[in-house]
C-alpha positions in Angstrom: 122.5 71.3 89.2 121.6 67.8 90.4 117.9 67.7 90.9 116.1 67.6 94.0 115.1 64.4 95.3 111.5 64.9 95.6 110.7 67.8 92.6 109.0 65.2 91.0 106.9 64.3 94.2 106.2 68.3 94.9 105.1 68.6 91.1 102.5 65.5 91.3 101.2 67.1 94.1 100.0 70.5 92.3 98.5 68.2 88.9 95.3 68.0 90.6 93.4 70.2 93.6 92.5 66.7 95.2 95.7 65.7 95.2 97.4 62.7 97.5 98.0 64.1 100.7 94.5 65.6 100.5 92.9 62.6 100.0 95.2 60.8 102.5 94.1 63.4 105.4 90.4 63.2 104.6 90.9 58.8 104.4 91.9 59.7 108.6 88.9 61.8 109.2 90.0 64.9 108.9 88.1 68.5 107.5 89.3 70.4 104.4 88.5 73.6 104.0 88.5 75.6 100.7 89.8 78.9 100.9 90.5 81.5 98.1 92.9 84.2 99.7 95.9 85.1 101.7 93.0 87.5 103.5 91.2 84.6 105.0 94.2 84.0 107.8 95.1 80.4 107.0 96.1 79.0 110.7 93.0 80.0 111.5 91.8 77.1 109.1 94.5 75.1 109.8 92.8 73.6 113.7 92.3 70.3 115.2 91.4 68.0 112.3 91.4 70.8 109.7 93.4 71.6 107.0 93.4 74.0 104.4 93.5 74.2 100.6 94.2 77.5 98.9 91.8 76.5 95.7 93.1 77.0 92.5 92.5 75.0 88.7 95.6 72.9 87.5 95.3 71.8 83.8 92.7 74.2 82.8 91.6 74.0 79.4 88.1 75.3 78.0 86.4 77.7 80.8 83.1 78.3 78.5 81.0 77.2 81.8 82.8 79.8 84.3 82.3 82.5 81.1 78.9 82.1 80.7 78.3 82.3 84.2 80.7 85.0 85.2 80.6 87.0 81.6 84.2 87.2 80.5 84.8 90.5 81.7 86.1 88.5 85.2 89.7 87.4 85.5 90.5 84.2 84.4 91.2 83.1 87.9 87.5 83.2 89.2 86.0 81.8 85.8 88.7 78.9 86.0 88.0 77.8 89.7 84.3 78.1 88.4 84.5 75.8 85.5 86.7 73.4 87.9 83.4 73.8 90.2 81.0 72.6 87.6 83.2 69.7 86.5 83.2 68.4 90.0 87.0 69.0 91.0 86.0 70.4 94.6 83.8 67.9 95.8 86.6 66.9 98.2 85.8 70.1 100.2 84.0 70.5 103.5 83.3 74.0 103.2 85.0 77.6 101.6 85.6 80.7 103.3 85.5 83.4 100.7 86.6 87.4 101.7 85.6 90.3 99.9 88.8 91.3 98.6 87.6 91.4 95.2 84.0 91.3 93.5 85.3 89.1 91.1 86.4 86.1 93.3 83.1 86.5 95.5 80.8 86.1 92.6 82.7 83.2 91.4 81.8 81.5 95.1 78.7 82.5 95.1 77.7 81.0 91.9 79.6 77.6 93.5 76.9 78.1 96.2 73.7 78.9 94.4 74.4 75.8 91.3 75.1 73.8 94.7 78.5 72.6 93.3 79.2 70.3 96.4 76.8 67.4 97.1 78.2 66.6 101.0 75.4 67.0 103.8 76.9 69.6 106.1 78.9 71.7 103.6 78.5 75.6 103.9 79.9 78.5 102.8 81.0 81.7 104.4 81.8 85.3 103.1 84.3 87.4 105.5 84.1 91.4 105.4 88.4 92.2 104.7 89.6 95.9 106.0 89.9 98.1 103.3 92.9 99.8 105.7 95.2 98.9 108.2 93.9 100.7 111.1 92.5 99.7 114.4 89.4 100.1 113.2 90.2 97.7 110.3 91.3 95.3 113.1 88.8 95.2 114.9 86.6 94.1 112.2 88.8 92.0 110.9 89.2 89.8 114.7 85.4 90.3 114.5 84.8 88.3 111.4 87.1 85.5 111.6 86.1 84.8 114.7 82.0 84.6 113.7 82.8 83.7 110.0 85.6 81.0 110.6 86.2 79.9 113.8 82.5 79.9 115.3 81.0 77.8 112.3 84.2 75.2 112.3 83.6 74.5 116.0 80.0 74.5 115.6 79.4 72.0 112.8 82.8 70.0 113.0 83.5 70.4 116.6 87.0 71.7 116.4 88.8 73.5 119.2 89.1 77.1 118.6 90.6 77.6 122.4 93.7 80.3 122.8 95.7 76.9 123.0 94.7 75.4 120.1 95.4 78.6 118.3 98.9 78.9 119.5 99.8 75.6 118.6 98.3 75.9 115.5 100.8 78.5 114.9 103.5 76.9 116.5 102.9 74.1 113.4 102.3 77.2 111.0 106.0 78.8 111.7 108.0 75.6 111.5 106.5 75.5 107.7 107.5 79.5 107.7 111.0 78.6 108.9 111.6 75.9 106.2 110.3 78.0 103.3 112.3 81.2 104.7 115.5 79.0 104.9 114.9 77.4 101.4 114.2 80.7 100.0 117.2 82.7 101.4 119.5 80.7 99.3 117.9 82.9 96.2 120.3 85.7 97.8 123.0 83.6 97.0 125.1 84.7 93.8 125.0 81.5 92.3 121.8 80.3 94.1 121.7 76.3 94.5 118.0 76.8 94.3 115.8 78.1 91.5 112.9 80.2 91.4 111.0 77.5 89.6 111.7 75.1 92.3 111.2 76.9 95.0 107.6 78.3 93.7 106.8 74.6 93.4 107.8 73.9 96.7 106.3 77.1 98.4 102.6 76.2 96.4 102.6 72.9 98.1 102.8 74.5 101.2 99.2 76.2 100.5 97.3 73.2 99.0 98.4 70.6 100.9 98.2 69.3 104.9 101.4 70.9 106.6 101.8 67.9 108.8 102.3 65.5 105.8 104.4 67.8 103.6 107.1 68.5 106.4 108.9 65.3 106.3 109.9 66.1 103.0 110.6 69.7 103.2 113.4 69.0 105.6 115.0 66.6 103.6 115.0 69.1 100.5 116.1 71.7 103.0 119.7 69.8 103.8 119.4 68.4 100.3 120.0 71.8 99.2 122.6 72.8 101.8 124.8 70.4 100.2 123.7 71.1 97.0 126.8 72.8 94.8 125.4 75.4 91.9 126.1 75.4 88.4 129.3 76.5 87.8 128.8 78.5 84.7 125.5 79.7 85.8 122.6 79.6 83.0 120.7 82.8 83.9 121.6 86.3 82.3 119.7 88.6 85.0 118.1 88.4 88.3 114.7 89.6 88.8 111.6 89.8 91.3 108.4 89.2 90.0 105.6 91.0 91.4 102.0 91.1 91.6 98.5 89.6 91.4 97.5 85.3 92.0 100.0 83.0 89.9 99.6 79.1 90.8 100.7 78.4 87.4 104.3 76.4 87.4 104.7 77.1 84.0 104.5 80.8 84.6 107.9 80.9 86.6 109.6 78.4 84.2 108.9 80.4 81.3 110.7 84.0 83.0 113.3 81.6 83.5 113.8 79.6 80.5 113.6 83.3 79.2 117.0 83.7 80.8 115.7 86.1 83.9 116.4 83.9 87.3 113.4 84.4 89.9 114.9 85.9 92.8 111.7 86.9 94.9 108.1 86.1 94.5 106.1 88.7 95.6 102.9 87.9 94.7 99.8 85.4 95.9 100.8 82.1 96.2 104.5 83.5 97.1 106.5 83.3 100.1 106.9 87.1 100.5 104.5 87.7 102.2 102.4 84.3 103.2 106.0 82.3 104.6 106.8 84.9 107.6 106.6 83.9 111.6 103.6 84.6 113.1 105.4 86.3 116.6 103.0 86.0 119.6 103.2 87.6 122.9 101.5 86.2 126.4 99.8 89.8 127.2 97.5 90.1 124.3 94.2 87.9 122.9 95.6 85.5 120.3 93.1 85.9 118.0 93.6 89.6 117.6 97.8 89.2 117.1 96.8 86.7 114.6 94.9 88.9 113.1 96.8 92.1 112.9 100.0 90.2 111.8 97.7 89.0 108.4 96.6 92.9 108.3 99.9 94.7 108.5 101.8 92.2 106.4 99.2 91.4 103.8 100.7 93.7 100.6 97.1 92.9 98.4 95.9 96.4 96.5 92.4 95.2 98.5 93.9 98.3 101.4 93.6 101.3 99.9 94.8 103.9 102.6 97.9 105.8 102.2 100.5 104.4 104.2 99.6 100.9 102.3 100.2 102.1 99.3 103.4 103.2 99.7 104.5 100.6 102.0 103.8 98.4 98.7 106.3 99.8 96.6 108.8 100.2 99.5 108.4 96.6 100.2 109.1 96.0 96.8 112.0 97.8 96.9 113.4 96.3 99.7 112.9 92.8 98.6 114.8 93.6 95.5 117.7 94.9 97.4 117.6 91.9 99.6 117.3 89.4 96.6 119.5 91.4 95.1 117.3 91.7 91.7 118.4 94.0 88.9 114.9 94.0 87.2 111.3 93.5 88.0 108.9 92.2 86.4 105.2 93.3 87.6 102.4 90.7 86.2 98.5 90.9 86.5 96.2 88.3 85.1 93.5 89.7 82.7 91.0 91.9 83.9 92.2 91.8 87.5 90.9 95.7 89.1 92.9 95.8 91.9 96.3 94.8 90.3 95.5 96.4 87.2 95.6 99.9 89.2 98.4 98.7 91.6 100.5 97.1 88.8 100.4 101.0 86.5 101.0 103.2 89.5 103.6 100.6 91.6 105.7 100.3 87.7 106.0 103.8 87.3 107.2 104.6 90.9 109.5 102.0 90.9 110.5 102.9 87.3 110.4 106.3 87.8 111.3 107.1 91.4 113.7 103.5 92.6 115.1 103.4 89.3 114.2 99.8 88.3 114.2 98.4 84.9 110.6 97.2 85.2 108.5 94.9 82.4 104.6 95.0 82.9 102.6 92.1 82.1 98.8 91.3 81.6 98.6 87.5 81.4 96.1 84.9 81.4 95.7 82.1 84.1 97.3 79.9 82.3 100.5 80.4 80.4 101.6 77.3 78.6 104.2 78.1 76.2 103.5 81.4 75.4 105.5 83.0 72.8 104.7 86.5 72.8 105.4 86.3 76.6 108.9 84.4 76.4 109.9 86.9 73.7 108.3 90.4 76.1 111.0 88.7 79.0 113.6 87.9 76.7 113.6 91.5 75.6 113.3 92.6 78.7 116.5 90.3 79.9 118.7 92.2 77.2 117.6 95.5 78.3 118.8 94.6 81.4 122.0 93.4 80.1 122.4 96.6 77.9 121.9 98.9 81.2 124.6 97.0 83.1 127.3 97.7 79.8 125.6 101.5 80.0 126.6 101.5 84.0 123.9 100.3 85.8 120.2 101.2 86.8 119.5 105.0 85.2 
């Protein structure tokens, strides 16, 4: 296919955390804030003059700093963002909201705090309580701690409106970004898509690290770029699969399933579109805050909510998106030494395995890829098993 206009733009935006747009926004004044998690609702962060920056490490090399500080018994991802700490990478920040959806990211923020790895006058820090289930006492706390945690402390030191009205316009601006990445990915569905998985994780990551009001502009025009775009007419991919699981902001992740021959149908995992690119629907007879809050609550699918009825939504949901995407494998990934995902990722393979009937490949990977060949050769593989079952008759 012809390539997209602005790919190359998209990809200079994720080589660096401080990246153009960010530094653009914060030349007119305005007040990034460094967040770590789909948990911490992002329009909430996303007010007035603030933006938001999901934090992540592009180009890590050597993370001997993060390690000595975190032990390396802590997944790559919170001993990366620590190293990127110590180098100075996040001095662009005016503050980080960290939840406790994992041990391993809060200790990683809380070692940013204590070695006082941001020199700016007002900078702070905050640590939000996350529901362990989806309940209404779970909400409760939940509308309870981003209200004291986020919204208090980002009117009180930057002045920013944290009125009903500001919040619904702030979601107003967060669903026209929802709409764009919904449309862009529902092309995947497609049986030649005109859209790949690669470049539409590319796309979707911009959409965490960067000021939504300066990406949009070119978001639409890749959007009726790739209405008129035609497909490949003998298409290069040998199987269509969802990949599922833990944090991956690592390009070369998705590039290598697919330069393994697997097409990346559906992204369900952090940093994906599904969920983190779905309308926020509000009502007029009910608090904004709390709608805000429940719709992060029932639609976030992290292992952080252990009750029941979570758990088993997770592999339903996955399920479904695979039917939707129409995927005929999945691939379910945790980075090294992740405890949530490294339960969710055994139990959530076997049941779909076992009891949906998916070919599934598990994989315990490192933050960052590169050119991995023991990984390329595990999807490969796992591409001709595929294969083999369709000449056998299908999923068994």
């Amino acid at each position: 296919m012809k390539d997209l206009k602005h790919l190359y733009y998209f990809e200079n935006l994720l080589m660096d955390a401080d990246n153009d747009l960010v530094r653009q926004a914060q030349a007119e004044g305005r007040v990034c804030v460094g967040s770590v998690c789909y948990q911490i609702p992002e329009v909430l962060m996303n007010l007035g003059n603030a933006f938001t920056v999901r934090l992540r490490a592009p180009r890590t090399g050597s993370m001997e700093m993060g390690t000595y500080y975190l032990t390396s018994l802590l997944c790559e991802y919170s001993r990366a963002l620590l190293e990127r700490a110590i180098e100075g990478g996040y001095q662009f920040l005016d503050c980080i909201m960290a939840p406790d959806g994992c041990t391993m990211i809060n200790r990683c923020v809380e070692n940013m705090e204590l070695l006082k790895m941001n020199d700016k006058e007002h900078f702070f820090y905050q640590y939000l309580e996350v529901p362990m289930k989806a309940d209404e006492n779970g909400l409760n706390l939940y509308i309870g701690q981003c209200r004291s945690k986020i919204l208090e402390p980002l009117h009180e030191k930057f002045g920013i409106d944290i009125s009903d009205e500001a919040l619904r316009k702030a979601v107003e601006e967060h669903n026209k970004i929802c709409r764009l990445i919904t449309e862009l990915g529902n092309f995947r569905k497609e049986e030649k898509p005109r859209i790949t998985g690669y470049e539409f994780h590319i796309i979707t990551m911009c959409t965490y690290v960067c000021p939504h009001d300066l990406l949009i502009e070119k978001l639409e025009e890749t959007l009726e770029e790739v209405k008129n775009r035609q497909p490949d007419e003998k298409w290069p991919f040998r199987a269509r699969v969802a990949v599922v699981g833990s944090e991956i902001d690592d390009i070369d992740m998705i590039k290598l399933v697919e330069d393994s021959g697997a097409y990346v149908c559906a992204d369900r995992f952090c940093f994906g579109s599904l969920p983190g690119r779905e309308e926020i629907i509000l009502n007029d007879d009910e608090d904004v805050l709390t709608q805000i809050c429940r719709h992060y609550m029932m639609s976030c699918m992290c292992p952080r909510h252990m009750d029941t009825p979570k758990m088993n939504r997770r592999r339903e949901y996955v399920d479904e998106i695979a039917k939707e995407y129409k995927a005929d494998g999945i691939i379910y990934e945790q980075m090294k030494f992740c405890d949530p995902w490294a339960y969710e990722r055994m139990v959530g393979s076997h049941v779909l395995r076992d009891e949906y009937g998916y070919p599934v490949l598990t994989i315990d990977r490192p933050y960052a890829v590169g050119n991995s060949g023991q990984l390329r050769t595990r999807v490969q593989a796992f591409v001709e098993s595929i294969e083999i079952k369709k000449l056998q008759g299908g999923r068994k």
